[in-house]
C-alpha positions as CSV (number, residue, x, y, z in Angstrom):
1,X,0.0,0.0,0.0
2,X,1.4,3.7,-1.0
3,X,1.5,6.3,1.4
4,X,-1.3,8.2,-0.5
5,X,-3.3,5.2,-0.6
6,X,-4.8,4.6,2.2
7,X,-7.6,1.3,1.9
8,X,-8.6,-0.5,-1.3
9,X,-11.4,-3.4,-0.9
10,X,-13.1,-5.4,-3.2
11,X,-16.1,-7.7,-1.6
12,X,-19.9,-9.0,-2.5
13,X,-22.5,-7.8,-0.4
14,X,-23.3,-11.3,0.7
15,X,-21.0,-14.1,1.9
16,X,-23.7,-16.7,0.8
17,X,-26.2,-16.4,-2.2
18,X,-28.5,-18.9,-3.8
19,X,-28.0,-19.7,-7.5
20,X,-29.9,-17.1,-10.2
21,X,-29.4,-14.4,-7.6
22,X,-28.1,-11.3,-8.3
23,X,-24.7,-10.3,-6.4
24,X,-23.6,-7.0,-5.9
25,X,-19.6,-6.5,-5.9
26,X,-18.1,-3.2,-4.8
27,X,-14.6,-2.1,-5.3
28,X,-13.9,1.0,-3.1
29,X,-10.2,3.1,-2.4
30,X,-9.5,5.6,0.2
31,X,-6.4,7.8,-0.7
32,X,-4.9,11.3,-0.1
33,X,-4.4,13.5,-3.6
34,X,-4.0,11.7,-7.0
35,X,-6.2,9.3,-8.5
36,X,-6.9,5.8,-8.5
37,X,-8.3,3.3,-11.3
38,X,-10.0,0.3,-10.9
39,X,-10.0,-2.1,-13.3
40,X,-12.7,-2.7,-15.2
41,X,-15.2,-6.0,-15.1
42,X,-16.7,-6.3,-18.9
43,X,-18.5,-9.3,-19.2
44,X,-17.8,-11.6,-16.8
45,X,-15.1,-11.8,-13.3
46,X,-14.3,-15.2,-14.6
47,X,-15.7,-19.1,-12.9
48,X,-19.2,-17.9,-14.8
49,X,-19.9,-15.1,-12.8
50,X,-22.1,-13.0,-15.2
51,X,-22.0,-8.7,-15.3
52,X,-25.7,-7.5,-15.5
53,X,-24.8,-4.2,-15.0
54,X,-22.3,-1.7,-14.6
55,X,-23.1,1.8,-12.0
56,X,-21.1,4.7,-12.1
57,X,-17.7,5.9,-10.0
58,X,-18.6,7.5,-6.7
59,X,-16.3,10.5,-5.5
60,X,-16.7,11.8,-1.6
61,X,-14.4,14.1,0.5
62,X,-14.1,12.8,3.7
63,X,-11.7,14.1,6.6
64,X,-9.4,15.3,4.1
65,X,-9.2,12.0,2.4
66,X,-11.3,10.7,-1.0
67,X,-13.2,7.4,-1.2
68,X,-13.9,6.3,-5.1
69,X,-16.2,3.4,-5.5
70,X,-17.9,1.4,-8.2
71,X,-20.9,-1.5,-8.2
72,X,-21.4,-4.1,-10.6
73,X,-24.2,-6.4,-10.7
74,X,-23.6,-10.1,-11.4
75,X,-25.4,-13.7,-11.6
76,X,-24.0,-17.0,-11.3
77,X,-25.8,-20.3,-12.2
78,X,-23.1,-22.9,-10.5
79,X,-23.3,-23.7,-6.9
80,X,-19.9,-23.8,-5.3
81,X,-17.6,-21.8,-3.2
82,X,-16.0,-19.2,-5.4
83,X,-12.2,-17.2,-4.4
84,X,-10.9,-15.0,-5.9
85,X,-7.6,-13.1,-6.0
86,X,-6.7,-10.1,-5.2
87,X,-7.4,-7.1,-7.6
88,X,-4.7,-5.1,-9.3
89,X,-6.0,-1.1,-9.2
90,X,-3.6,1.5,-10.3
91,X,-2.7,5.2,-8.6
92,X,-1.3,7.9,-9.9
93,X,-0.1,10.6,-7.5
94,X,0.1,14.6,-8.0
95,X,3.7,14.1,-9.7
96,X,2.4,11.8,-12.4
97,X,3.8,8.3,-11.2
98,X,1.7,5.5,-11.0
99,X,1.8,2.6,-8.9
100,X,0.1,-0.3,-8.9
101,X,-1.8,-1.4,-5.4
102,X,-4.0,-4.8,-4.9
103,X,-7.4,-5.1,-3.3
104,X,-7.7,-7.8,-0.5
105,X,-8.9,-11.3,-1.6
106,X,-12.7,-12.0,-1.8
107,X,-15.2,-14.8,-1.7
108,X,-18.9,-16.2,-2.0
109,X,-20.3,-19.1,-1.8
110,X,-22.9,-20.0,-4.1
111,X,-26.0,-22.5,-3.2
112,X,-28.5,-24.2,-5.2
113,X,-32.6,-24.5,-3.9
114,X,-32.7,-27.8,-1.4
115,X,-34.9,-30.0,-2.4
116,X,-36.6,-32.5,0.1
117,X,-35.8,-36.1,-1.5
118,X,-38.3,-38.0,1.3
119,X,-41.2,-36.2,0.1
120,X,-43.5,-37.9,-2.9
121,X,-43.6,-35.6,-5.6
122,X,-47.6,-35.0,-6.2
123,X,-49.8,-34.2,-9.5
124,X,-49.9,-30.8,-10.7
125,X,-53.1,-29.0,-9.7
126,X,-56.4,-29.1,-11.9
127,X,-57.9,-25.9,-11.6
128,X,-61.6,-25.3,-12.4
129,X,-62.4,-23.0,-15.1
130,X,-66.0,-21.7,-14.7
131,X,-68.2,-21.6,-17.8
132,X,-68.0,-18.6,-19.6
133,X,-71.4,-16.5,-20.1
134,X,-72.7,-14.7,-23.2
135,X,-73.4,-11.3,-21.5
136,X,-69.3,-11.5,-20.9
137,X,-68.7,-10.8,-24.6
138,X,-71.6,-8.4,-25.5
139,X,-69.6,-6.1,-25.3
140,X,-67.5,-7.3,-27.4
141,X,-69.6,-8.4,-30.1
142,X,-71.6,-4.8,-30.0
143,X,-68.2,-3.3,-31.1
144,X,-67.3,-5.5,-33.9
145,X,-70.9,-5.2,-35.4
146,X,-70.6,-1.3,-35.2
147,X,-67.3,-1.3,-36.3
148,X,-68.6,-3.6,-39.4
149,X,-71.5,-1.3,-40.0
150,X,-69.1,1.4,-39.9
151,X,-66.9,0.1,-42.8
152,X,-69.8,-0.5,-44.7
153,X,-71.3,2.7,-44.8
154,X,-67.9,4.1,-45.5
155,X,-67.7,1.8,-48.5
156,X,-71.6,2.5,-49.6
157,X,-70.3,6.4,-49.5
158,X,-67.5,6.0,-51.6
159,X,-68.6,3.9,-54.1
160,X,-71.8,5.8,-54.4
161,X,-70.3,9.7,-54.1
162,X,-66.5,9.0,-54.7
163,X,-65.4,12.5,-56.0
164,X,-64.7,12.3,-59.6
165,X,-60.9,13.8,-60.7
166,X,-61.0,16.9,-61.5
167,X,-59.2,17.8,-64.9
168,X,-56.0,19.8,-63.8
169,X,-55.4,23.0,-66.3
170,X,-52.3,21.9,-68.7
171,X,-49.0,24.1,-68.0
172,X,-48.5,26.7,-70.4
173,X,-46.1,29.7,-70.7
174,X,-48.7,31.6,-69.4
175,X,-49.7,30.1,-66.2
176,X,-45.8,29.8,-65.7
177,X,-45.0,33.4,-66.1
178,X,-48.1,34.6,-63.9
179,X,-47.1,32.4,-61.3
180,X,-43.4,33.2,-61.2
181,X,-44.6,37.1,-61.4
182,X,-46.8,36.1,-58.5
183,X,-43.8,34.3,-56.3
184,X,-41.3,36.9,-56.9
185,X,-43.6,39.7,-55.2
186,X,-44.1,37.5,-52.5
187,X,-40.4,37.3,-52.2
188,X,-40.2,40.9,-52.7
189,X,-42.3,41.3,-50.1
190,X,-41.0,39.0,-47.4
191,X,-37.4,41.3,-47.3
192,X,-35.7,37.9,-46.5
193,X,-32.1,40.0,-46.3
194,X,-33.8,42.4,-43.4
195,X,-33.9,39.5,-41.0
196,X,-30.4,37.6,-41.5
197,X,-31.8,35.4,-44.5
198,X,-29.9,36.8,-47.6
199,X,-28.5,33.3,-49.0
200,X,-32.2,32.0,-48.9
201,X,-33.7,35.3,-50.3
202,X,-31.1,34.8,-53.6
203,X,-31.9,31.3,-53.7
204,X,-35.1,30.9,-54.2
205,X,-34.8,34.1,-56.5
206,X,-32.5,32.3,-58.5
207,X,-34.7,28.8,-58.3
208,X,-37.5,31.2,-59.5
209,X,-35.9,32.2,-62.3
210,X,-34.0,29.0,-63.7
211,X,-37.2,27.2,-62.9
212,X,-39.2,30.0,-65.3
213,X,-36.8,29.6,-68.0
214,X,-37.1,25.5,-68.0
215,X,-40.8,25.7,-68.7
216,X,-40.5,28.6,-70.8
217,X,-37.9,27.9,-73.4
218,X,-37.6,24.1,-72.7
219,X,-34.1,24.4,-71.6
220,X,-31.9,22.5,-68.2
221,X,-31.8,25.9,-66.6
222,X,-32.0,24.5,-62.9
223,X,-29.0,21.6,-63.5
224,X,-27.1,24.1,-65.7
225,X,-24.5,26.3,-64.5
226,X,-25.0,30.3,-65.5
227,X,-22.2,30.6,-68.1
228,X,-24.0,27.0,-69.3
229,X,-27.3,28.6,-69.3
230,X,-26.4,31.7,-70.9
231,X,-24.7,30.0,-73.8
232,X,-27.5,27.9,-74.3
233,X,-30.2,30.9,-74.7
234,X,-28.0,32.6,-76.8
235,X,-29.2,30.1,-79.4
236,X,-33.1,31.2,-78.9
237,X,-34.0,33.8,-81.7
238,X,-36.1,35.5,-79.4
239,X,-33.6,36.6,-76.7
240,X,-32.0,39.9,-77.5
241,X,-28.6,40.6,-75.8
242,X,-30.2,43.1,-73.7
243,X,-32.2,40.2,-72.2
244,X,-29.0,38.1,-72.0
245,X,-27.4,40.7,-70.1
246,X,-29.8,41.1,-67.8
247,X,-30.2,38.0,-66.8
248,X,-26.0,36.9,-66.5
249,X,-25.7,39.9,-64.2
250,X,-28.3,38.6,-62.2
251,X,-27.9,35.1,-62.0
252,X,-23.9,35.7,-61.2
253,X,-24.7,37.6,-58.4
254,X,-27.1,35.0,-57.2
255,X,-23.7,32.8,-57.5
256,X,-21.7,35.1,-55.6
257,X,-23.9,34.7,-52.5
258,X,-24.7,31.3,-53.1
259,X,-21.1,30.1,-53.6
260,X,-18.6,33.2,-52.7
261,X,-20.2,34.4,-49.4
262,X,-20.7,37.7,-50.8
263,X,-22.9,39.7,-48.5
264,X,-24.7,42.6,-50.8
265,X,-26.1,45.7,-49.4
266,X,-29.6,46.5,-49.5
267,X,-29.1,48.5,-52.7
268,X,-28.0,45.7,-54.5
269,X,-30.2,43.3,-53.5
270,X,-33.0,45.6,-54.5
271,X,-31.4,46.1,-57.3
272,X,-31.2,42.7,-58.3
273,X,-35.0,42.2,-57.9
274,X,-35.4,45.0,-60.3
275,X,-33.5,43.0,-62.6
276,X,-35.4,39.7,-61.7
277,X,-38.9,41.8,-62.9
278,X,-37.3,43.7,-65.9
279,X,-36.2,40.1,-67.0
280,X,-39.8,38.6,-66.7
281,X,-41.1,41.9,-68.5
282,X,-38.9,41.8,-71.3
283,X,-39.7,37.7,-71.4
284,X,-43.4,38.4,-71.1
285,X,-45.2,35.6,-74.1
286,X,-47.7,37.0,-76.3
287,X,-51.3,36.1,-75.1
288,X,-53.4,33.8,-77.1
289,X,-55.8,36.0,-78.9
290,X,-59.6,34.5,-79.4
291,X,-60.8,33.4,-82.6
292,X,-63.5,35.7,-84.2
293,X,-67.2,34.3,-84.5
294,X,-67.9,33.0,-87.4
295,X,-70.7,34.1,-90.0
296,X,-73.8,32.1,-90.1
């Protein structure tokens, strides 16, 4: 034993146990300064003893001193008398050293149910089982017939007023522009980059805009990269240049902020809405006119 280690003890909190119970070991050091380390019990202490469970370390300050202790829970299956040696548990004092002190030597002994041999063994127990009554399952049967008329009338309903589908309007370049018109004011309107939220604000402007030119012109806008995308409408006859430059200043600064971290200042980013409009203006398709009546 160290000078700074004062007690270590390892025991069961029984001396005797009957097989299947559960045991409860305790390792426990009393020292002055440093630490100490038990080692630790992972699935079993060896002779079949079993570890059902594992508590935590326990620190107290007492009369200057410190007392560490751990429980473990265990089960053995096997009568006998069980000894076991003593355990190594490491200390390391204030300078760093670490010594190695060993726990006293502990036993239990282990004993299995006695059984008187003398006695005749008897017949199991018949036990009576009353009758069972009707009015014990009414219950019962009253909720599986309204649960049965339930379904049915469900059914009935369906099959007799099931909704017929409703013919969803086609898509066309129309209903795709008034939309995005309609979702960039609501943008516009939410000020996203007033409240921390500029990334978000360009993104979904720029997932507006990509998304109105797929529908529009039948192009990859949303998987294509601006200089990509930009190329690729320069071969639409009805994109001027002005429309072209619009739209790469616009979409590059979404890029900025999207990949660069580029933080723009309220000006620009209302700014960059005004482009986001002038570029649906200038993209704006040509309503369908309505054919004239004809003559009787």
């Amino acid at each position: 034993m160290t000078a700074q280690v004062t007690k270590v003890e390892v025991s069961f909190n029984k001396d005797t146990a009957l097989i299947g119970d559960y045991l409860y070991l305790r390792m426990s050091g009393l020292y002055k300064g440093g630490e100490i380390f038990f080692p630790t019990l992972k699935d079993t202490i060896g002779n079949g003893f079993e570890v059902i469970e594992k508590g935590n370390e326990q620190i107290k300050d007492t009369l200057n001193q410190k007392k560490k202790s751990i429980d473990y829970t265990f089960i053995q299956f096997d009568a006998g008398r069980y000894e076991f040696l003593p355990l190594p548990i490491l200390y390391k004092n204030g300078a760093g050293k670490i010594d190695t002190v060993y726990s006293n030597p502990f036993a239990i002994q282990i004993i299995s149910i006695p059984v008187d041999t003398l006695k005749d063994i008897k017949p199991a127990k018949t036990y009576y089982i009353p009758p069972y009554q009707f009015k014990e399952f009414l219950p019962l049967v009253i909720s599986i017939i309204l649960f049965s008329l339930i379904i049915a009338a469900i059914i009935y309903w369906w099959m007799k007023y099931k909704k017929k589908t409703i013919p969803q309007e086609p898509i066309t370049v129309e209903s795709i522009y008034d939309n995005t018109l309609k979702q960039l004011n609501i943008l516009k309107s939410q000020k996203l980059w007033t409240i921390n939220q500029t990334k978000e604000h360009y993104l979904k402007l720029s997932e507006l805009i990509r998304n109105y030119i797929e529908y529009r012109y039948g192009m990859l806008a949303l998987e294509s990269t601006t200089d990509e995308l930009i190329t690729a409408m320069k071969s639409e006859k009805s994109i001027s240049m002005d429309i072209l430059q619009v739209l790469n200043e616009l979409l590059k600064h979404c890029d900025l902020v999207k990949f660069a971290k580029w933080k723009p200042t309220e000006e620009a980013v209302e700014e960059n809405l005004s482009q986001a409009f002038q570029f649906m203006y200038m993209t704006k398709p040509s309503r369908i006119q309505k054919e004239p009546k004809k003559n009787d």
